[in-house]
VMD Tcl script that builds the backbone (N, CA, C; Angstrom):
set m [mol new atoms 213]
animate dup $m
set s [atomselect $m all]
$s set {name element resname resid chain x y z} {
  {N N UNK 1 A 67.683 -9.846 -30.778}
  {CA C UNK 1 A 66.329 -10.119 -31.174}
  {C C UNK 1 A 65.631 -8.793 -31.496}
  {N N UNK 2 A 65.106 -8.851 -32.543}
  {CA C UNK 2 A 63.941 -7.576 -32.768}
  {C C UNK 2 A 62.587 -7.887 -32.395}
  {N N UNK 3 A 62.189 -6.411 -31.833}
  {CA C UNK 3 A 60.372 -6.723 -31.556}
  {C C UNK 3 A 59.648 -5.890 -32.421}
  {N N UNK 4 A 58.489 -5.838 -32.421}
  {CA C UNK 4 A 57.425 -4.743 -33.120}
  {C C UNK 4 A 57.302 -4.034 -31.607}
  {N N UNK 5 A 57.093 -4.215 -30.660}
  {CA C UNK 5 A 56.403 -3.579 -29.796}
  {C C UNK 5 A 57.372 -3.747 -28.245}
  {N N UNK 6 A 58.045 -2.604 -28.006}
  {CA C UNK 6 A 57.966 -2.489 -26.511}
  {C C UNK 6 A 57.641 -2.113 -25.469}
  {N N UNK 7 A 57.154 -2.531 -24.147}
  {CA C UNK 7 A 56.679 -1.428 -23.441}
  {C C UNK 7 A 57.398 -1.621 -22.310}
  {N N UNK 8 A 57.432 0.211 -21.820}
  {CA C UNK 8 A 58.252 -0.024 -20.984}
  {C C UNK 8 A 57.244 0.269 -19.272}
  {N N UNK 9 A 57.716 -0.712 -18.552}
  {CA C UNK 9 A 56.496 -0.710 -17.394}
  {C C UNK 9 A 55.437 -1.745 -17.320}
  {N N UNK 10 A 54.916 -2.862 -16.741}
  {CA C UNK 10 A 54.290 -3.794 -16.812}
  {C C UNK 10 A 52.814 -3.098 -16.288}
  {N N UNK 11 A 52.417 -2.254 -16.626}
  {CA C UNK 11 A 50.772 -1.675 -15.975}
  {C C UNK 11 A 49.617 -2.234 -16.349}
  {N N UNK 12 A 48.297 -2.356 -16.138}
  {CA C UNK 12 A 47.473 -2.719 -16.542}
  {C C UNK 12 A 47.110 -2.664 -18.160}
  {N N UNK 13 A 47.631 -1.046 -18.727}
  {CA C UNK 13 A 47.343 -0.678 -19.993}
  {C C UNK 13 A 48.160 -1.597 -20.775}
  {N N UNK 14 A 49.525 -1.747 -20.854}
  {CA C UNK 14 A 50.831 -2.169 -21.166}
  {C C UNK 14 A 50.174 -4.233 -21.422}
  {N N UNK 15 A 49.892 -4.472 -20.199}
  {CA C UNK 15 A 49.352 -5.843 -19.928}
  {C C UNK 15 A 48.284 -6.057 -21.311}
  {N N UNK 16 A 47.489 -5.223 -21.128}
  {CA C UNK 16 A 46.485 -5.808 -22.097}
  {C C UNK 16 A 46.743 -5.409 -23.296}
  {N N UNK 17 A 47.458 -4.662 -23.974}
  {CA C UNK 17 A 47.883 -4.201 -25.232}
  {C C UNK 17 A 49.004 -5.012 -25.928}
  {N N UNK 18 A 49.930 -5.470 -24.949}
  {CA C UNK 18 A 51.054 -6.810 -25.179}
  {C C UNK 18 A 49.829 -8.016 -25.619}
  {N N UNK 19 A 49.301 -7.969 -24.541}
  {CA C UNK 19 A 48.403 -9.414 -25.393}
  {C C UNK 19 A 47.492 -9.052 -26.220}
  {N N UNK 20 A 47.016 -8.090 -26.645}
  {CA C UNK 20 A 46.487 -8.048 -27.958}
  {C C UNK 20 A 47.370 -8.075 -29.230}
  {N N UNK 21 A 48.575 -7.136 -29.171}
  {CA C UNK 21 A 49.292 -7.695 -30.596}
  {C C UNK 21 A 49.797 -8.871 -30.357}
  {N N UNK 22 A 50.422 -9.473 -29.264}
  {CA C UNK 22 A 51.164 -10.887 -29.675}
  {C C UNK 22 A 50.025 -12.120 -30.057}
  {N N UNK 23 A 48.189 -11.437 -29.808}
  {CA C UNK 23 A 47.411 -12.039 -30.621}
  {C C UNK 23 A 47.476 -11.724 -32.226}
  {N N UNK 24 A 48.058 -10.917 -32.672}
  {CA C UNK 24 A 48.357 -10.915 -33.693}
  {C C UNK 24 A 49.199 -10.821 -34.349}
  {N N UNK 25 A 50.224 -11.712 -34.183}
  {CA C UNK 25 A 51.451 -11.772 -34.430}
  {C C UNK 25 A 52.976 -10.930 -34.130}
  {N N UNK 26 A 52.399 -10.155 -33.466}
  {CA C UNK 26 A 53.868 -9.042 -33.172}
  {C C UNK 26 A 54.447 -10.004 -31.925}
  {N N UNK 27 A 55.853 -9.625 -31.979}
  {CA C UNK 27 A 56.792 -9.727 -31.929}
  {C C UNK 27 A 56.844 -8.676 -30.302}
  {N N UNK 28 A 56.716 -8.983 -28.733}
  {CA C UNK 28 A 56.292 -7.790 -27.868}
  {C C UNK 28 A 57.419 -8.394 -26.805}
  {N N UNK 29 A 58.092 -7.460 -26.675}
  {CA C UNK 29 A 58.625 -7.386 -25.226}
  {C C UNK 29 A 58.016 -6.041 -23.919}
  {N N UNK 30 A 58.477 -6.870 -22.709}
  {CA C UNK 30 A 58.007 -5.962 -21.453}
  {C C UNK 30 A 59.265 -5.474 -20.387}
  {N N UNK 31 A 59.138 -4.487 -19.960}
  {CA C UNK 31 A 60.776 -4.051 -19.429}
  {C C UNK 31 A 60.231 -3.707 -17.861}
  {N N UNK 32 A 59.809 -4.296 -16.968}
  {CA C UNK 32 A 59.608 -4.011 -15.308}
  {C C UNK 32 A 60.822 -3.941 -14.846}
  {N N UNK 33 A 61.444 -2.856 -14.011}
  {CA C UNK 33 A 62.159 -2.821 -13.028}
  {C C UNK 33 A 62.078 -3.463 -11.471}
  {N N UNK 34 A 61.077 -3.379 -11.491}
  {CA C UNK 34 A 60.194 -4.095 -10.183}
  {C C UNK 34 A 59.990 -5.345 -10.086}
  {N N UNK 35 A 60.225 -6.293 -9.830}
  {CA C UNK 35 A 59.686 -7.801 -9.580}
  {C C UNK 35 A 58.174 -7.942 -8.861}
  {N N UNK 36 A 58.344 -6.961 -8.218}
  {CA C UNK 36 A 57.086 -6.539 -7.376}
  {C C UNK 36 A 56.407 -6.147 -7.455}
  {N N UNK 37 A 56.157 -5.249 -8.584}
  {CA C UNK 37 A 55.652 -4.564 -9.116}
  {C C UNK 37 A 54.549 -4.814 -10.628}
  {N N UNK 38 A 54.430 -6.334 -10.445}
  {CA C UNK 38 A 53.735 -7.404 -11.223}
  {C C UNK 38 A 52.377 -6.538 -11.491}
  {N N UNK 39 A 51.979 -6.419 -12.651}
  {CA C UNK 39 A 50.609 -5.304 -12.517}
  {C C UNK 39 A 51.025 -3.995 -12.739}
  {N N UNK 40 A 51.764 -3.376 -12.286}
  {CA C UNK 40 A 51.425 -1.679 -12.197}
  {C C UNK 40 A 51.515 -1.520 -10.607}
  {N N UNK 41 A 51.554 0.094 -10.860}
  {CA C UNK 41 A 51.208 0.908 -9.219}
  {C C UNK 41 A 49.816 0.741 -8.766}
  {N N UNK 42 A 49.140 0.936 -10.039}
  {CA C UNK 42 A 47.527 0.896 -9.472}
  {C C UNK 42 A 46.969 -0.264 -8.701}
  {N N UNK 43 A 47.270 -1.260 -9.401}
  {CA C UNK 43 A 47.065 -2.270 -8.812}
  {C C UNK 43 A 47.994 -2.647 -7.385}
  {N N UNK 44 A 48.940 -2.687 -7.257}
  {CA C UNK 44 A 49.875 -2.899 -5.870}
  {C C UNK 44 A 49.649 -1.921 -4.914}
  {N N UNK 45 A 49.991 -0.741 -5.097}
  {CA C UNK 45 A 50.115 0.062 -4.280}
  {C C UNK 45 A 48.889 1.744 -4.442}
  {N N UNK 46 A 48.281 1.684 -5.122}
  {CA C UNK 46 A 47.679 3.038 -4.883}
  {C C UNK 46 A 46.490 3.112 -5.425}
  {N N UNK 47 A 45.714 3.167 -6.706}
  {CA C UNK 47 A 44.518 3.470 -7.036}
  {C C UNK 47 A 43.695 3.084 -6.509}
  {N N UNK 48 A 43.778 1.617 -6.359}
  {CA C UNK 48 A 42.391 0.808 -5.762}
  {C C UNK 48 A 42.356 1.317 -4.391}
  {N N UNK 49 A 41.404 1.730 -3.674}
  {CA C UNK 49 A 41.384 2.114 -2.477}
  {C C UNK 49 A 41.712 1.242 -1.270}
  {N N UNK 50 A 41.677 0.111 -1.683}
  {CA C UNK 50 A 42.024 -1.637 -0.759}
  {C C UNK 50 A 43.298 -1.367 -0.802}
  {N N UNK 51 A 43.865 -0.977 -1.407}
  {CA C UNK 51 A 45.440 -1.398 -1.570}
  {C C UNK 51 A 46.309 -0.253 -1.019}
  {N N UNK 52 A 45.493 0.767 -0.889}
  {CA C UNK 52 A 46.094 1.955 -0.147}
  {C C UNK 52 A 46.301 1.718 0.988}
  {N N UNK 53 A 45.053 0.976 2.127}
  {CA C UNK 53 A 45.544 0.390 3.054}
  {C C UNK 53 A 46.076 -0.561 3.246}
  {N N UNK 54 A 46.310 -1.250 2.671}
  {CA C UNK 54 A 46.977 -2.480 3.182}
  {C C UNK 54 A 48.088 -2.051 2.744}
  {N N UNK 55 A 48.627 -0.957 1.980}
  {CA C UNK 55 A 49.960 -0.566 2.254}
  {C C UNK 55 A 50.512 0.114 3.006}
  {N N UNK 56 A 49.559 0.979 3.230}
  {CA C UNK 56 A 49.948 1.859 4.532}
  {C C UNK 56 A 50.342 1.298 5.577}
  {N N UNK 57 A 49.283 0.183 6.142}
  {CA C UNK 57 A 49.422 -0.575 7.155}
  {C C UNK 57 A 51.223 -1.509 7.160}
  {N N UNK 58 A 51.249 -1.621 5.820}
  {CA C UNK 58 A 52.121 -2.649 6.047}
  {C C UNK 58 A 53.870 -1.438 6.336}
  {N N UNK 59 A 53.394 -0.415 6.379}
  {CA C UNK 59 A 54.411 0.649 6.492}
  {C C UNK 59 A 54.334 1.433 7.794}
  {N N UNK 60 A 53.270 0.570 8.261}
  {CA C UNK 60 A 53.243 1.119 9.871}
  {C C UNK 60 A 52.645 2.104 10.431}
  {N N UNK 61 A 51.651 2.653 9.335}
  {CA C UNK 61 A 51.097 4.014 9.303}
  {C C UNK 61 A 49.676 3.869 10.120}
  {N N UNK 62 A 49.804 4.829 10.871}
  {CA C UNK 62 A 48.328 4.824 11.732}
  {C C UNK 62 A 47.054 4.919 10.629}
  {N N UNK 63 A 46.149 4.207 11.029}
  {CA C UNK 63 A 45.047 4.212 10.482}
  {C C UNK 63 A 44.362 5.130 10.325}
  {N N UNK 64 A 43.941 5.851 10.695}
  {CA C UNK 64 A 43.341 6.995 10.931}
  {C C UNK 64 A 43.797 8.166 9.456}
  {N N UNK 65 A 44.875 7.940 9.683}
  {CA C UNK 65 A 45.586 8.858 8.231}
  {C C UNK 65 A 45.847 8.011 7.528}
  {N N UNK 66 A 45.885 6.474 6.879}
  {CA C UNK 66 A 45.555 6.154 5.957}
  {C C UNK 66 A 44.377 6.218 5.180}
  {N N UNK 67 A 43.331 6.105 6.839}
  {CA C UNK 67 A 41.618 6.485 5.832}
  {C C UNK 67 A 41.640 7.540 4.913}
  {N N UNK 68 A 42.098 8.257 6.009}
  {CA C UNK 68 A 42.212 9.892 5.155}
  {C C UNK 68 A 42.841 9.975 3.564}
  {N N UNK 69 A 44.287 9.509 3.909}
  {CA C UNK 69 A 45.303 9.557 2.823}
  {C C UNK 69 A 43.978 8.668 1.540}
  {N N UNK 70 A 43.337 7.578 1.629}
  {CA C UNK 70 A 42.805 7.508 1.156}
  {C C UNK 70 A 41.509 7.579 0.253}
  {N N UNK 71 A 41.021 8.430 1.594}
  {CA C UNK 71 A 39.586 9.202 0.613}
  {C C UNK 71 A 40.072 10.493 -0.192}
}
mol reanalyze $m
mol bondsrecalc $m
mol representation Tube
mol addrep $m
């Protein structure tokens, strides 16, 4: 199969740029390695400041240095 457009990485940018050309007819594939990784890093695991902890936490990390790690 041929595409007009691939991207590689499912990120927020990637997300909304796939659905703008396949609004216009292109032809778009998406290549995630991650299953988990639905969204991007930003969103799962790091930019948003919510998500910093609740990953940390879920990695067992004292709180105290996640606040930190996160401000």
């Amino acid at each position: 199969m041929k595409y007009d457009a691939i991207f590689i990485g499912y990120g927020q940018g990637a997300h909304s740029l796939s659905l703008k050309l396949a609004g216009e007819g292109w032809k778009v594939a998406m290549v995630e390695k991650d299953a988990n990784n639905y969204g991007g890093s930003c969103i799962n695991i790091g930019c948003i400041p919510t998500k910093v902890l609740e990953h940390d936490a879920q990695e067992g990390r004292i709180y105290a240095d996640a606040v930190e790690r996160r401000n």
